[in-house]
C-alpha positions as CSV (number, residue, x, y, z in Angstrom):
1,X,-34.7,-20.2,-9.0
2,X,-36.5,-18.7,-11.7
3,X,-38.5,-16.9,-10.2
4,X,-36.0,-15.2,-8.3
5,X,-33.6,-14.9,-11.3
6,X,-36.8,-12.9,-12.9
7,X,-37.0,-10.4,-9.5
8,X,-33.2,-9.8,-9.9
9,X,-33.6,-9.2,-13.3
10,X,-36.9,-6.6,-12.4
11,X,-34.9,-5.2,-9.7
12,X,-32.1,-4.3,-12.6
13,X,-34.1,-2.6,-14.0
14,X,-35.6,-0.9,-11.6
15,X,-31.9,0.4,-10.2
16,X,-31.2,1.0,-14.1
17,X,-34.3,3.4,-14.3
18,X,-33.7,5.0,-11.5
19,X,-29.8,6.0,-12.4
20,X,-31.0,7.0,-15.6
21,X,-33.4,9.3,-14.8
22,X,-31.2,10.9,-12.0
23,X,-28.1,11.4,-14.8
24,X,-31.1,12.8,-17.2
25,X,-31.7,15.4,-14.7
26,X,-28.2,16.1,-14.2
27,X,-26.5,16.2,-17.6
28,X,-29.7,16.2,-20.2
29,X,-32.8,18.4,-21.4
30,X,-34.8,15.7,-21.7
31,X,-35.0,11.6,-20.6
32,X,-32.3,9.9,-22.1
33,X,-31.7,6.0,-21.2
34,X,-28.1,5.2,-22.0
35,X,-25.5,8.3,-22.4
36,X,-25.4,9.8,-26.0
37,X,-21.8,10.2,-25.8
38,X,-21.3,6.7,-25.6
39,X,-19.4,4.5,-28.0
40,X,-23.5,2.8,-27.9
41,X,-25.8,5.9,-27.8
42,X,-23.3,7.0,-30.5
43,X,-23.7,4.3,-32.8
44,X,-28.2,4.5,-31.9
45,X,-28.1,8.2,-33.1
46,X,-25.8,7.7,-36.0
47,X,-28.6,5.2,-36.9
48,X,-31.4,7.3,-36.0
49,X,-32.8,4.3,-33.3
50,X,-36.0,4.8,-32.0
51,X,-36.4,6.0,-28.6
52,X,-38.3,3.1,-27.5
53,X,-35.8,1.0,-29.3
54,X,-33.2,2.3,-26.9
55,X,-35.3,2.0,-24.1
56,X,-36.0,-1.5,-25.2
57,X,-31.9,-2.2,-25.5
58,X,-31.6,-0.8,-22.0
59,X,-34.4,-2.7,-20.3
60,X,-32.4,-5.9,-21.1
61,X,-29.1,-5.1,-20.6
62,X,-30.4,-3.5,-17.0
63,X,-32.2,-7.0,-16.8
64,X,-28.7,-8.7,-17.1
65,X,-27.3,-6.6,-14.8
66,X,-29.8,-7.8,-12.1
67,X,-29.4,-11.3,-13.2
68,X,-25.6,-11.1,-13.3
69,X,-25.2,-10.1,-9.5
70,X,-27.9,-12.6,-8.9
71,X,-26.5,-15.4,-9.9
72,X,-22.8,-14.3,-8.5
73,X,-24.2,-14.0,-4.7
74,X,-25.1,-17.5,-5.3
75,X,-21.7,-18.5,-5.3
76,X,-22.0,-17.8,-1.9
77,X,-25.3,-19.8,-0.9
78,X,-24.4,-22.8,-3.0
79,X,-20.7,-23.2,-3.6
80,X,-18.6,-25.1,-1.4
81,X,-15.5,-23.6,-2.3
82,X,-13.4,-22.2,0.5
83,X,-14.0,-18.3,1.3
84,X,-10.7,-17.5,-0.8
85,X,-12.2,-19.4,-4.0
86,X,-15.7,-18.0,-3.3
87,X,-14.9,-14.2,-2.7
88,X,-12.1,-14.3,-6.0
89,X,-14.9,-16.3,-8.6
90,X,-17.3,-14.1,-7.1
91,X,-15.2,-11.1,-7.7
92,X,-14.3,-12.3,-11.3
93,X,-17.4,-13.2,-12.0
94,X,-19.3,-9.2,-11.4
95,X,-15.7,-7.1,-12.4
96,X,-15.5,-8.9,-15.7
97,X,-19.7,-9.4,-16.0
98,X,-20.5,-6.1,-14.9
99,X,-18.3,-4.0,-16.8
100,X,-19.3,-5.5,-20.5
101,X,-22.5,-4.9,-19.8
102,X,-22.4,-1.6,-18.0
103,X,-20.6,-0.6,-21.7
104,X,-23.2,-1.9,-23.2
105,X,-25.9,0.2,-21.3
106,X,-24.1,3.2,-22.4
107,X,-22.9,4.3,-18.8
108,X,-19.0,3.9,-19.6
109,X,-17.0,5.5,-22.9
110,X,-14.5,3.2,-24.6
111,X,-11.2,4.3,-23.5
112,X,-8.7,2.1,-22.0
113,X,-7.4,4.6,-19.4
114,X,-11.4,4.6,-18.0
115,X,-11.3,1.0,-17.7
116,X,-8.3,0.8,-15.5
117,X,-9.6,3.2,-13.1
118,X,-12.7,1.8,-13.2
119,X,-10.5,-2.1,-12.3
120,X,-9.0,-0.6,-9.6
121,X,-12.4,1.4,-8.2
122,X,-14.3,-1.6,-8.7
123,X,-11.5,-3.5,-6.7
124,X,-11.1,-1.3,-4.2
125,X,-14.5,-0.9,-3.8
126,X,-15.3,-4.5,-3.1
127,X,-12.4,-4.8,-1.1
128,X,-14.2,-2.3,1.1
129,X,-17.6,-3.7,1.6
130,X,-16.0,-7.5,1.7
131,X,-14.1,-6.5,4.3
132,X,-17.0,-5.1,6.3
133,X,-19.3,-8.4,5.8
134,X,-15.9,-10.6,6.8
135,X,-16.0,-8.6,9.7
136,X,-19.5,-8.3,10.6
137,X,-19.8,-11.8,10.1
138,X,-16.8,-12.8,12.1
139,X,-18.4,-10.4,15.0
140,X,-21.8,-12.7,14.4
141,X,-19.8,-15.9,14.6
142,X,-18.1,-15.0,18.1
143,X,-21.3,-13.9,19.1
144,X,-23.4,-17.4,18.7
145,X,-20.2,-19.2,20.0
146,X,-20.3,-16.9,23.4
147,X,-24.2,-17.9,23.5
148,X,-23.0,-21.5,22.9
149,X,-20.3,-21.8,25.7
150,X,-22.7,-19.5,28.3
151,X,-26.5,-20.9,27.7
């Protein structure tokens, strides 16, 4: 378990890279980790923070990020909930994980207007892609049961 809470964490940080770079060669002269305008990157330049310092900060919270949506898909490996109680804990679990710490990274401003988009994107959004695995799934399911009745 650790180990694989370590390679969620790595891969974290390896997404957060990755979208950080891409938005520094959008919107920036130069490599910037977390968004300056940020209420964060506003509060590291008002306090003249180090740019390694920042990097640091983002590492970890990109780290958490990976561990966070580790730890939620294991709600559906371990639990045994029903799929209702699963998909809603699991739901719970990255809206109101992912979004504190997404702040934190510097990605989101701090304005409540933003956050209820982002809710209802985030919702709709996962209503999306957990309707596709339901239904992929399902198709599997029907499958293997057709094998089953026809050898």
């Amino acid at each position: 378990m650790k180990k694989q809470l370590f390679k969620s964490g790595t891969n974290g940080i390896l997404l957060g890279l990755a979208v950080s770079m891409v938005m520094s060669l959008i919107w920036a002269p130069n490599y910037m980790p977390l968004n300056p305008r940020s209420a964060v990157g506003q509060w590291m330049t008002s306090h003249q923070i180090h740019g390694s310092i920042i990097l640091a900060y983002c590492l970890i919270t990109w780290f958490a990020i990976g561990i966070l949506f580790e730890v939620a898909s294991y709600i559906f490996r371990k639990a045994e909930w029903s799929l209702l109680c699963e998909t809603l804990t699991h739901y719970a679990l990255t809206c109101l994980g992912f979004i504190p710490l997404a702040t934190l990274s510097g990605w989101f401003p701090l304005r409540l207007t933003f956050y209820l988009e982002l809710v209802i994107e985030f919702s709709l959004i996962y209503l999306l892609v957990w309707s596709f695995s339901y239904w992929k799934m399902k198709k599997d399911i029907e499958q293997l049961n057709q094998e089953l009745k026809h050898p």
